[in-house]
mmCIF file of the N, C-alpha and C atoms, coordinates in Angstrom:
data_MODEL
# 
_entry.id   MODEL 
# 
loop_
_atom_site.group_PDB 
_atom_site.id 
_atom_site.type_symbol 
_atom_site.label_atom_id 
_atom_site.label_alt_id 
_atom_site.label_comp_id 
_atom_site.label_asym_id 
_atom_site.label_entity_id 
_atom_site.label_seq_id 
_atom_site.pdbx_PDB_ins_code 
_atom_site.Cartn_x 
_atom_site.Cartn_y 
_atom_site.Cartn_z 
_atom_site.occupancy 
_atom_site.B_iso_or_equiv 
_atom_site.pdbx_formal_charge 
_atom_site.auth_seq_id 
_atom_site.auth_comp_id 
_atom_site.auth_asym_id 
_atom_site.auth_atom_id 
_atom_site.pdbx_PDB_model_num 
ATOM 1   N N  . UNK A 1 1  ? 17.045 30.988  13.601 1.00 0.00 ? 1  UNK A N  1 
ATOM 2   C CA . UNK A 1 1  ? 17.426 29.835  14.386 1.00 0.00 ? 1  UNK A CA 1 
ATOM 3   C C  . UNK A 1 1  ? 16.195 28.965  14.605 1.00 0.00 ? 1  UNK A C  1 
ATOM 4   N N  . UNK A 1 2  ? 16.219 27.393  14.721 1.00 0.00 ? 2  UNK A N  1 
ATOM 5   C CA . UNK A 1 2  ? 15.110 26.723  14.601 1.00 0.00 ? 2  UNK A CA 1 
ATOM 6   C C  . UNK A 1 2  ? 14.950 26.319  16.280 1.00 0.00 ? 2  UNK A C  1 
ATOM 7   N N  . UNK A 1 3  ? 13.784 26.235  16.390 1.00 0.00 ? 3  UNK A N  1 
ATOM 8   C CA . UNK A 1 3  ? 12.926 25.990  17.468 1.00 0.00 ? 3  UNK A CA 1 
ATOM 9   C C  . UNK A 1 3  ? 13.598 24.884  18.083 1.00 0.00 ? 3  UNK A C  1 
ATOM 10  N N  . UNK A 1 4  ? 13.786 24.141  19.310 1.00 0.00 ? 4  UNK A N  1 
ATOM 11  C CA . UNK A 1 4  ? 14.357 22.952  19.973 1.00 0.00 ? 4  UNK A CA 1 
ATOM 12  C C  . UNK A 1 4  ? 13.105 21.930  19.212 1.00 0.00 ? 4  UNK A C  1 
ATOM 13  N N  . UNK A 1 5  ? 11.919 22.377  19.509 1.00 0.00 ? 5  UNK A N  1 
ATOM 14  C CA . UNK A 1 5  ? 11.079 21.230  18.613 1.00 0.00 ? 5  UNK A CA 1 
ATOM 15  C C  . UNK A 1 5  ? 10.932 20.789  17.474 1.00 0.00 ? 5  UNK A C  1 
ATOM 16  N N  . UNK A 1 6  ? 11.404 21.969  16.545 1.00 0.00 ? 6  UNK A N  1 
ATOM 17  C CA . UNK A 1 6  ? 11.905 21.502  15.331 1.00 0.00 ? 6  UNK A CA 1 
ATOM 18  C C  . UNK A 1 6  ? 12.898 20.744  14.837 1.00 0.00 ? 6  UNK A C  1 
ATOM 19  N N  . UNK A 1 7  ? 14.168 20.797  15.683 1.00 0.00 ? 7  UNK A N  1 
ATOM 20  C CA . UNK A 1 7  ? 15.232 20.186  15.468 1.00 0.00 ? 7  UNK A CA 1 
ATOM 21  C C  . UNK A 1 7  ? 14.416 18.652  16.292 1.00 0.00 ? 7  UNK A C  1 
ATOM 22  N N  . UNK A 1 8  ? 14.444 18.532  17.193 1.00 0.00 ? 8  UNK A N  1 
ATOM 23  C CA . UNK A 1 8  ? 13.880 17.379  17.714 1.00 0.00 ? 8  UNK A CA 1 
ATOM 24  C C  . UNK A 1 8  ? 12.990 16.372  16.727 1.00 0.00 ? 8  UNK A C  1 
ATOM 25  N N  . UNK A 1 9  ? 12.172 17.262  15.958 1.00 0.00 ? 9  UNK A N  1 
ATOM 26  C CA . UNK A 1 9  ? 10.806 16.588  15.342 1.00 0.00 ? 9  UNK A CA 1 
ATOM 27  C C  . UNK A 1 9  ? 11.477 15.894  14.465 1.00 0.00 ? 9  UNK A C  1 
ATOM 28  N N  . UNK A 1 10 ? 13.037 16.894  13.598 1.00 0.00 ? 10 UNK A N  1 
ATOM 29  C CA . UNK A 1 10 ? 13.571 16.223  12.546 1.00 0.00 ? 10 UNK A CA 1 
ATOM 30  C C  . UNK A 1 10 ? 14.535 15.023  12.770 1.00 0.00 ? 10 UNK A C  1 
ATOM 31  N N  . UNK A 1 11 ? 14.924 14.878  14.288 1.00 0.00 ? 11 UNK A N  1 
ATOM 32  C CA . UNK A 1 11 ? 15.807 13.804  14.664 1.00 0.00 ? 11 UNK A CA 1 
ATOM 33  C C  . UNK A 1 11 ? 15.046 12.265  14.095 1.00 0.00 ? 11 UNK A C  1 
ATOM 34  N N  . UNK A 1 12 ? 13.274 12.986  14.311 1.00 0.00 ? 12 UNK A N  1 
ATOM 35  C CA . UNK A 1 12 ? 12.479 11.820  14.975 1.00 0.00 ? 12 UNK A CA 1 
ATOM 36  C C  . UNK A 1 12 ? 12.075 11.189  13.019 1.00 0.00 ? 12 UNK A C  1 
ATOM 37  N N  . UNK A 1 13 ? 12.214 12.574  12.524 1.00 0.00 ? 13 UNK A N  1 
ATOM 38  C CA . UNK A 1 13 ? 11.396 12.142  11.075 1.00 0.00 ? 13 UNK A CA 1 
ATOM 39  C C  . UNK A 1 13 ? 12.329 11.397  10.502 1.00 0.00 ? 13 UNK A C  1 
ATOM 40  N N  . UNK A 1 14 ? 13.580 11.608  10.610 1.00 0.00 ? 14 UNK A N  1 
ATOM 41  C CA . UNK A 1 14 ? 14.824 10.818  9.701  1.00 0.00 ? 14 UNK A CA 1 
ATOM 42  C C  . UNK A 1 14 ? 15.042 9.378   10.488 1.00 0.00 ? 14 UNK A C  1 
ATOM 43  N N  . UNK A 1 15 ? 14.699 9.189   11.804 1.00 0.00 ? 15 UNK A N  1 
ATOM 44  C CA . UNK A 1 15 ? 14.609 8.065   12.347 1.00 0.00 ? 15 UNK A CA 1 
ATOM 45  C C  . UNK A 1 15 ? 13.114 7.170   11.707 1.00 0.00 ? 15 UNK A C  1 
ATOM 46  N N  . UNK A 1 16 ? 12.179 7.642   12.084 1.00 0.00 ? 16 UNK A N  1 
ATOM 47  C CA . UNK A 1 16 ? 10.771 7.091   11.501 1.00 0.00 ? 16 UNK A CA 1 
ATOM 48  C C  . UNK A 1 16 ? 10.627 6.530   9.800  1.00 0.00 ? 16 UNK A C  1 
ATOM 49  N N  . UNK A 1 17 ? 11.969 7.528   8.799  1.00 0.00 ? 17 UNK A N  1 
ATOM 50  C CA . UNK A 1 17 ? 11.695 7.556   7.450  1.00 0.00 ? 17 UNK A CA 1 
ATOM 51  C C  . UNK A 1 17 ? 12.291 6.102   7.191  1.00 0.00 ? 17 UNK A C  1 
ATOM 52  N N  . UNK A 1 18 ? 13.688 6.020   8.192  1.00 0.00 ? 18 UNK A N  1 
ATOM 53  C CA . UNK A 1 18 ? 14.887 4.810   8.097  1.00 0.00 ? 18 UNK A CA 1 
ATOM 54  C C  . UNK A 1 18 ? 13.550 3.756   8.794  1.00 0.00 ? 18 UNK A C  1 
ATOM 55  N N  . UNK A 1 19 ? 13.565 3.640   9.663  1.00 0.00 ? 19 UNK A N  1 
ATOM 56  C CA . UNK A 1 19 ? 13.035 2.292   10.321 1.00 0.00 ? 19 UNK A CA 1 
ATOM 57  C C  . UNK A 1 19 ? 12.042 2.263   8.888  1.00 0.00 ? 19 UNK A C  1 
ATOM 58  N N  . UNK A 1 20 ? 10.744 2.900   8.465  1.00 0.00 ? 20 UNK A N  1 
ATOM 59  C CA . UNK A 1 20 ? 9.895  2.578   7.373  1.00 0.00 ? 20 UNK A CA 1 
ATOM 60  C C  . UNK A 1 20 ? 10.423 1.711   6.281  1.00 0.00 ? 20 UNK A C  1 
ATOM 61  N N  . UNK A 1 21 ? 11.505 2.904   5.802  1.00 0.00 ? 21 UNK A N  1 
ATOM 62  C CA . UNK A 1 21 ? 12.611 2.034   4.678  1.00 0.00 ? 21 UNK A CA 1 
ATOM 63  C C  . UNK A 1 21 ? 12.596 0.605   4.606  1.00 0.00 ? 21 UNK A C  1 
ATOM 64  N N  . UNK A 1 22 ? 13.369 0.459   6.087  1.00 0.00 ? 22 UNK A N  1 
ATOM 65  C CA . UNK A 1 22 ? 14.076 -1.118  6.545  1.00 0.00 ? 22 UNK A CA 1 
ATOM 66  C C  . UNK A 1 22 ? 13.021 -1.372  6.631  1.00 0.00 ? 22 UNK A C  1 
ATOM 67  N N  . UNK A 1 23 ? 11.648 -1.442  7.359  1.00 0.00 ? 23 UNK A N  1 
ATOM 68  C CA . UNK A 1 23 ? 10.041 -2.715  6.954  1.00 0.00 ? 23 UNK A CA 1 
ATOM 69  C C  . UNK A 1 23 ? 10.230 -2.899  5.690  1.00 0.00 ? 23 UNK A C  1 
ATOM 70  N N  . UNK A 1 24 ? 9.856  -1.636  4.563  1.00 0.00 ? 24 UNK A N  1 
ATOM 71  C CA . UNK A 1 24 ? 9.589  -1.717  3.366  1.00 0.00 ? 24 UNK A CA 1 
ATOM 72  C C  . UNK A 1 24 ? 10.246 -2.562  2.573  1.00 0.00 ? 24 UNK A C  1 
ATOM 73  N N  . UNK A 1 25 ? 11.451 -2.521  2.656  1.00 0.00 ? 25 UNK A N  1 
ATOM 74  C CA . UNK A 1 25 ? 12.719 -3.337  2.300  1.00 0.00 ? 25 UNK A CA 1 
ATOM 75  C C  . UNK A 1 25 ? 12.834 -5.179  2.715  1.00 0.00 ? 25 UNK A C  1 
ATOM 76  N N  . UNK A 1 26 ? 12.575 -5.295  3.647  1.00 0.00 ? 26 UNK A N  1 
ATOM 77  C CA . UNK A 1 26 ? 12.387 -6.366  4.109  1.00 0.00 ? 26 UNK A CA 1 
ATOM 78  C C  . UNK A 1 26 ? 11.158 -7.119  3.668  1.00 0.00 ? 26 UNK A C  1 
ATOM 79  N N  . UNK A 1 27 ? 9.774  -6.158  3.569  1.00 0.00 ? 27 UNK A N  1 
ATOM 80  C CA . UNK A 1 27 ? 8.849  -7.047  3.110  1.00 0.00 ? 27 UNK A CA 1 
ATOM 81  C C  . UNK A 1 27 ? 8.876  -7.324  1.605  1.00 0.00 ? 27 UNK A C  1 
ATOM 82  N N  . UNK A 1 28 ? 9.528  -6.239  0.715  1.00 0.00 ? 28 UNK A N  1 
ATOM 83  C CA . UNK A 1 28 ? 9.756  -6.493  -0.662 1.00 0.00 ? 28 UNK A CA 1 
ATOM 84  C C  . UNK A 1 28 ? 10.428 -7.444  -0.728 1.00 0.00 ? 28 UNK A C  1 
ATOM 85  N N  . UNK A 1 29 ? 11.621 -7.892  0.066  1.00 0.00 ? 29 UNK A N  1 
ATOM 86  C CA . UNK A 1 29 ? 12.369 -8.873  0.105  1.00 0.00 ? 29 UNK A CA 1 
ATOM 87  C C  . UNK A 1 29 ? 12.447 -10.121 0.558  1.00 0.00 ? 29 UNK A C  1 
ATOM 88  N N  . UNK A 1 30 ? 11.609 -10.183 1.391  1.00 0.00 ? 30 UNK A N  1 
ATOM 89  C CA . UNK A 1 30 ? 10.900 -11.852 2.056  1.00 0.00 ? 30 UNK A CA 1 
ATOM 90  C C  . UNK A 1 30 ? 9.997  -12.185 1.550  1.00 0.00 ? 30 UNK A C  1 
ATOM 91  N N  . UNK A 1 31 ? 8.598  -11.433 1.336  1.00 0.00 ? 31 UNK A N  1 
ATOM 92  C CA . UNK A 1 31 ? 7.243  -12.013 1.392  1.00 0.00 ? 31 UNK A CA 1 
ATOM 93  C C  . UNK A 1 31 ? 6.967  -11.862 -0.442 1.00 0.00 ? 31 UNK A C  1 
ATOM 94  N N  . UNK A 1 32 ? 6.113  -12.793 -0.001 1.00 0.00 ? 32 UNK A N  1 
ATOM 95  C CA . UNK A 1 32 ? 5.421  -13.419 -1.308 1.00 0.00 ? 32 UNK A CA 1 
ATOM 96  C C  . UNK A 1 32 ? 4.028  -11.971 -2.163 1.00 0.00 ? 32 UNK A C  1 
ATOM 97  N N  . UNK A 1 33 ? 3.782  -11.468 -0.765 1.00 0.00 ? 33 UNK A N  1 
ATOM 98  C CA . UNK A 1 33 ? 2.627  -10.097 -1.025 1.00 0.00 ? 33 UNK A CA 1 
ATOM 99  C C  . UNK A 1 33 ? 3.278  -9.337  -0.932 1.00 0.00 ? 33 UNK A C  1 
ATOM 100 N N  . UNK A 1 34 ? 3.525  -8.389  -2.053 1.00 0.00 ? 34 UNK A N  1 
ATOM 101 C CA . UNK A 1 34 ? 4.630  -6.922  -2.073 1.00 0.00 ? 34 UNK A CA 1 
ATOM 102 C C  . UNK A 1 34 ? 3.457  -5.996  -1.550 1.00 0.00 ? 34 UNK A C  1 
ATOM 103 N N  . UNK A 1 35 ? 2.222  -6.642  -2.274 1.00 0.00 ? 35 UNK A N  1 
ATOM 104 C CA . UNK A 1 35 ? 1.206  -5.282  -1.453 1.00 0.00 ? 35 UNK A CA 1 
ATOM 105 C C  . UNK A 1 35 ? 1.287  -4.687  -0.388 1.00 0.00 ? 35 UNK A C  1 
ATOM 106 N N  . UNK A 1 36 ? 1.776  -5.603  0.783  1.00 0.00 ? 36 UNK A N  1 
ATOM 107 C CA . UNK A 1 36 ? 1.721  -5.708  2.082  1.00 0.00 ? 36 UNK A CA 1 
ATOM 108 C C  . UNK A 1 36 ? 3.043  -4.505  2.515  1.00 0.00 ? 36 UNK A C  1 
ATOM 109 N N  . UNK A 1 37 ? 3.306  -3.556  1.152  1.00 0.00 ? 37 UNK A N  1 
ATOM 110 C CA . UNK A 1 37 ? 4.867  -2.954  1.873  1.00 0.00 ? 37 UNK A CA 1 
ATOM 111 C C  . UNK A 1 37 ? 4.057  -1.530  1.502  1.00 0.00 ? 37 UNK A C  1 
ATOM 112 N N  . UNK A 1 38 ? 3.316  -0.981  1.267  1.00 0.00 ? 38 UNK A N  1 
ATOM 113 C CA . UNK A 1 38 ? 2.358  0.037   1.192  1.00 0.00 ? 38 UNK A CA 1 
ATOM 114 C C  . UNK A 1 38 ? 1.916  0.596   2.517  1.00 0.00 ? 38 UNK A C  1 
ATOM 115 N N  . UNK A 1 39 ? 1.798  0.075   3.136  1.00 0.00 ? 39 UNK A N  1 
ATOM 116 C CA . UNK A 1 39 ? 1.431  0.550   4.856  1.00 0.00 ? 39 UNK A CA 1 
ATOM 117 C C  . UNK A 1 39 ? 2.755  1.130   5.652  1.00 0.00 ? 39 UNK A C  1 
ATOM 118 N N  . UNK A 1 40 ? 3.971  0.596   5.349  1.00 0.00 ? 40 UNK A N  1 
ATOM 119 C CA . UNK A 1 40 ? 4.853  0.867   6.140  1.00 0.00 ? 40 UNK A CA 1 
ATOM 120 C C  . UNK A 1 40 ? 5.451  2.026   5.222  1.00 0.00 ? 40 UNK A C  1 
ATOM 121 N N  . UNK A 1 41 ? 5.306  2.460   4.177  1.00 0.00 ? 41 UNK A N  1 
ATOM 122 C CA . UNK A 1 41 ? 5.448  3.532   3.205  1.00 0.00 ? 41 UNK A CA 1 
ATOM 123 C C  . UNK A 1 41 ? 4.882  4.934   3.589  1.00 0.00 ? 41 UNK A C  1 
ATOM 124 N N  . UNK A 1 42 ? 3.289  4.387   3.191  1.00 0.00 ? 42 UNK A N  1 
ATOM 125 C CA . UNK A 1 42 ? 2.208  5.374   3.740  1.00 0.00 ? 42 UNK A CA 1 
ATOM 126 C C  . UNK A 1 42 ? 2.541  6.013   5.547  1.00 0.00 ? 42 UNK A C  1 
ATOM 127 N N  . UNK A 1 43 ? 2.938  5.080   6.201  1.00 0.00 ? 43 UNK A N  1 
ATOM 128 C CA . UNK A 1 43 ? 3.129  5.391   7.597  1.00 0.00 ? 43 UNK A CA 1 
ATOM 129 C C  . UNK A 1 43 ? 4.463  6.123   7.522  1.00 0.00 ? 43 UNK A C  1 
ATOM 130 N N  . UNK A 1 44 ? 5.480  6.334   6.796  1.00 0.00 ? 44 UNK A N  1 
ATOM 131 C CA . UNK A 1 44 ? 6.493  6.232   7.022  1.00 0.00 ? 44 UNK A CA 1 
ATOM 132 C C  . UNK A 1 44 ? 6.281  7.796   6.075  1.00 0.00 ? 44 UNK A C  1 
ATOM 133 N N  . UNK A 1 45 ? 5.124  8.439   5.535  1.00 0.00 ? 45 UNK A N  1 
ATOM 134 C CA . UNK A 1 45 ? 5.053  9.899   4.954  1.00 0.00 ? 45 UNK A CA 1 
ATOM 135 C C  . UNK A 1 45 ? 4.429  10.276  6.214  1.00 0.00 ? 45 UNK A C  1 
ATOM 136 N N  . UNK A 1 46 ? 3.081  9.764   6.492  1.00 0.00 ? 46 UNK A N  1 
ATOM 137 C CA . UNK A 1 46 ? 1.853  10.696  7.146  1.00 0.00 ? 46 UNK A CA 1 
ATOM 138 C C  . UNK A 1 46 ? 2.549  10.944  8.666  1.00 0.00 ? 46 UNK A C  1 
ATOM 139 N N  . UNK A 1 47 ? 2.850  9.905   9.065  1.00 0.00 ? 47 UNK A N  1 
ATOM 140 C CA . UNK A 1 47 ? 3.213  9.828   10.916 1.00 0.00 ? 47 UNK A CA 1 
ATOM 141 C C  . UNK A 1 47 ? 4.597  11.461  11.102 1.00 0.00 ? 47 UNK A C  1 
ATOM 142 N N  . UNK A 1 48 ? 5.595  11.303  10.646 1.00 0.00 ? 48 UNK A N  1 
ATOM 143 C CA . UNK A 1 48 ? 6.167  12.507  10.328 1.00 0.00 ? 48 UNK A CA 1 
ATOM 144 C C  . UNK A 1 48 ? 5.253  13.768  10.164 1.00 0.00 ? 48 UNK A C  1 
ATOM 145 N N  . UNK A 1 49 ? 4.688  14.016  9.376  1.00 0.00 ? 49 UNK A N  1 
ATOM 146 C CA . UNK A 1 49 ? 3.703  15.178  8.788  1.00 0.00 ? 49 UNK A CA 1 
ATOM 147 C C  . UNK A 1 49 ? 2.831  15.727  9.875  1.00 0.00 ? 49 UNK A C  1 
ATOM 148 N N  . UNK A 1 50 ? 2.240  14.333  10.160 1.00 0.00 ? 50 UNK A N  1 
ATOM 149 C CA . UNK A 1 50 ? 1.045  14.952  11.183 1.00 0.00 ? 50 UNK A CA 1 
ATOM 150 C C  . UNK A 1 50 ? 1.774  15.293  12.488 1.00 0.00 ? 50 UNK A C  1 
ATOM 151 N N  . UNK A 1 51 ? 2.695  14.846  12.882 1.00 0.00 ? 51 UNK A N  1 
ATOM 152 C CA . UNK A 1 51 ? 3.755  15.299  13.754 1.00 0.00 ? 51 UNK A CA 1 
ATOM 153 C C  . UNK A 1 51 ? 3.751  16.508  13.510 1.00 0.00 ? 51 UNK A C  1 
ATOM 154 N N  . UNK A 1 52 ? 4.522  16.601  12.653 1.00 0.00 ? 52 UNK A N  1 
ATOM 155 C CA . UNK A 1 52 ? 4.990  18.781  12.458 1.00 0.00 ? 52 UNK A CA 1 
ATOM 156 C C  . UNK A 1 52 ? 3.478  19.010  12.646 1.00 0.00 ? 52 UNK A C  1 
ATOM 157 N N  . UNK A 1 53 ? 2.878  18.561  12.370 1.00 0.00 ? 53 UNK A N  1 
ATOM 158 C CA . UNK A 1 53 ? 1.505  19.873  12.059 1.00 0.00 ? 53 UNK A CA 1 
ATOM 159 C C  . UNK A 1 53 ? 1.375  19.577  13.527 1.00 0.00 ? 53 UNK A C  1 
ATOM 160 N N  . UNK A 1 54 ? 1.395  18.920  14.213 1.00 0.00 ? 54 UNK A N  1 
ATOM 161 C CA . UNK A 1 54 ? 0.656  18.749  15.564 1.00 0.00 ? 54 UNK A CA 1 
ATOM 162 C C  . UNK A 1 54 ? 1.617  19.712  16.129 1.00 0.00 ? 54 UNK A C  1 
ATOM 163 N N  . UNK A 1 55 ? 2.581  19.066  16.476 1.00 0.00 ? 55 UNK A N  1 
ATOM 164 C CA . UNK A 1 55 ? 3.749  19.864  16.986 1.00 0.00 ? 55 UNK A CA 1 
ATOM 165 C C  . UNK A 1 55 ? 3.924  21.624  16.276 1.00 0.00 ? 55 UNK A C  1 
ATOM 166 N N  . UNK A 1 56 ? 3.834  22.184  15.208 1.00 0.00 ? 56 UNK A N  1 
ATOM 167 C CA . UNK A 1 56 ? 3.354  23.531  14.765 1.00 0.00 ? 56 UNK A CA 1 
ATOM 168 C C  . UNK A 1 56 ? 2.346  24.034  15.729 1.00 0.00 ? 56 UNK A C  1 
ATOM 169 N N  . UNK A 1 57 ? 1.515  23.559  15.727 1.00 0.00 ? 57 UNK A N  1 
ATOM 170 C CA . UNK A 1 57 ? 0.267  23.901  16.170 1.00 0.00 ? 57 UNK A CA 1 
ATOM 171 C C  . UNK A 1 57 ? 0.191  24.151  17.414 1.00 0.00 ? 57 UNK A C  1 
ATOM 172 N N  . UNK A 1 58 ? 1.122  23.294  18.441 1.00 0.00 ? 58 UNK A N  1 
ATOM 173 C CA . UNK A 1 58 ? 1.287  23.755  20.104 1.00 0.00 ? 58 UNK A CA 1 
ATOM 174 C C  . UNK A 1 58 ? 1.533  24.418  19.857 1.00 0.00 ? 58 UNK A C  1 
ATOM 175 N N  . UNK A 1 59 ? 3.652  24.519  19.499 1.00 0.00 ? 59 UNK A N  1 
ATOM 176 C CA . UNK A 1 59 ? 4.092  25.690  19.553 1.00 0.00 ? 59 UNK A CA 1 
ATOM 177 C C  . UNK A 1 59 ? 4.151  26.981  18.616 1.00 0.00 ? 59 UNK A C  1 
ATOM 178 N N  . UNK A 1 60 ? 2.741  27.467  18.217 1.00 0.00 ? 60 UNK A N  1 
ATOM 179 C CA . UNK A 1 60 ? 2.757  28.282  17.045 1.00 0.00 ? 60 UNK A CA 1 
ATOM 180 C C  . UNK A 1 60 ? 2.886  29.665  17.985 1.00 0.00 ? 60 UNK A C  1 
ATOM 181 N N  . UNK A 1 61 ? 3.509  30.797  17.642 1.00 0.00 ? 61 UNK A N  1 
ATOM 182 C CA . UNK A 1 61 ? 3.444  31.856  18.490 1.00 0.00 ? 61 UNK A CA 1 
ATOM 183 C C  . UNK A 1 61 ? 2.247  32.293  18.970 1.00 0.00 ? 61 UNK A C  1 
ATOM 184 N N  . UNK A 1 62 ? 2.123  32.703  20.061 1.00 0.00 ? 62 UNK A N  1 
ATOM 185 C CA . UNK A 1 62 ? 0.667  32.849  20.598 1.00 0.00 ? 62 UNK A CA 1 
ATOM 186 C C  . UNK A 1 62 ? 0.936  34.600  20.512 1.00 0.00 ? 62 UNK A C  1 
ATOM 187 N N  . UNK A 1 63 ? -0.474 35.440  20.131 1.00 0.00 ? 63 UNK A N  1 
ATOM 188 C CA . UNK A 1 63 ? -0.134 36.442  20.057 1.00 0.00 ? 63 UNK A CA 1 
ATOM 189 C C  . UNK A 1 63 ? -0.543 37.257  21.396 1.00 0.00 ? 63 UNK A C  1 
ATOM 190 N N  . UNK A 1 64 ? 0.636  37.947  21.486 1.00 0.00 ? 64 UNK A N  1 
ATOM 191 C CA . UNK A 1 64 ? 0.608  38.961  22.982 1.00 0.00 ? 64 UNK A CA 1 
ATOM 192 C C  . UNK A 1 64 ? -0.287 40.247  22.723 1.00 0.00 ? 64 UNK A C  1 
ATOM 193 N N  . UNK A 1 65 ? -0.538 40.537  24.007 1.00 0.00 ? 65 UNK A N  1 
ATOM 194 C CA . UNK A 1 65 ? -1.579 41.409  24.357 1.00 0.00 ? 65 UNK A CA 1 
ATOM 195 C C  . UNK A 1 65 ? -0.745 42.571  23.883 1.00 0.00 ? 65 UNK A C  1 
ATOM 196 N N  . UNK A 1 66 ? -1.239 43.732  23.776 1.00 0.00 ? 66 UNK A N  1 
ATOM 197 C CA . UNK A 1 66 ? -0.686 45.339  23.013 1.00 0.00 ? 66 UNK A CA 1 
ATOM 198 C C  . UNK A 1 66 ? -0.515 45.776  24.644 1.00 0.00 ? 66 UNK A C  1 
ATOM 199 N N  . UNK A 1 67 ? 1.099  46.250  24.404 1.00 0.00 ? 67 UNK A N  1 
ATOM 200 C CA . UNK A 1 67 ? 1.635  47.103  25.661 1.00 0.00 ? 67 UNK A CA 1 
ATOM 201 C C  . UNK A 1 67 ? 0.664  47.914  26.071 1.00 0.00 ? 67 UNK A C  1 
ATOM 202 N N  . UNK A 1 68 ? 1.017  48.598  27.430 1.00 0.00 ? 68 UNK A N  1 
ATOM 203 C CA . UNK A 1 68 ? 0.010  49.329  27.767 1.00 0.00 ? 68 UNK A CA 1 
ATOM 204 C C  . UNK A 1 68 ? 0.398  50.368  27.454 1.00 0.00 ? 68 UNK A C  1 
ATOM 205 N N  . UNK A 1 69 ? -0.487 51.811  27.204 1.00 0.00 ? 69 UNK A N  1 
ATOM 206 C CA . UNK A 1 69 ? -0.369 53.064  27.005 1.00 0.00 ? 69 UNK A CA 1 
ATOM 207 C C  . UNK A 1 69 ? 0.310  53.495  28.028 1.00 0.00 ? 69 UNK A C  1 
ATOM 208 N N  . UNK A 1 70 ? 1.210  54.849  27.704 1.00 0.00 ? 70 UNK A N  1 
ATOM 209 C CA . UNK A 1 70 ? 1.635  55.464  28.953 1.00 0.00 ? 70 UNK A CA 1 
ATOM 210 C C  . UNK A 1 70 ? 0.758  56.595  29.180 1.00 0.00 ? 70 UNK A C  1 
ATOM 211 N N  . UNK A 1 71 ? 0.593  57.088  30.025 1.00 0.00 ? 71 UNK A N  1 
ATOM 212 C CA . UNK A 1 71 ? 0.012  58.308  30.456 1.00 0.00 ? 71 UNK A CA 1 
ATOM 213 C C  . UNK A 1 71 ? 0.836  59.446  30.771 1.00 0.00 ? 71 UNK A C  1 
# 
């Protein structure tokens, strides 16, 4: 079963991938500099990514101390 932050992170990545799209799309389609649609591309891989890794990285299992012995 996946983590609440995982499901969350992916609400956020499929939202972040669409809005990128629609810049990308729009600047291919208005402007005279297609160069200018490379940033909203690039942003639209890394910003997602570094997310999970950030977000991994809080919640990565923290490892527990060894039960105690019984006597």
């Amino acid at each position: 079963m996946k983590a609440l932050w995982q499901k969350l992170w992916l609400l956020f990545a499929v939202i972040w991938i669409v809005v990128a799209a629609l810049q990308t799309f729009s600047i291919l389609a208005f402007s005279e500099e297609a160069e200018k649609a490379w940033r909203p591309v690039l942003a639209g891989i890394a910003v997602p990514v570094i997310t999970y890794l950030f977000a991994w990285l809080w919640f990565r299992p923290r490892r527990s101390p060894p039960p105690p012995i019984p006597k």
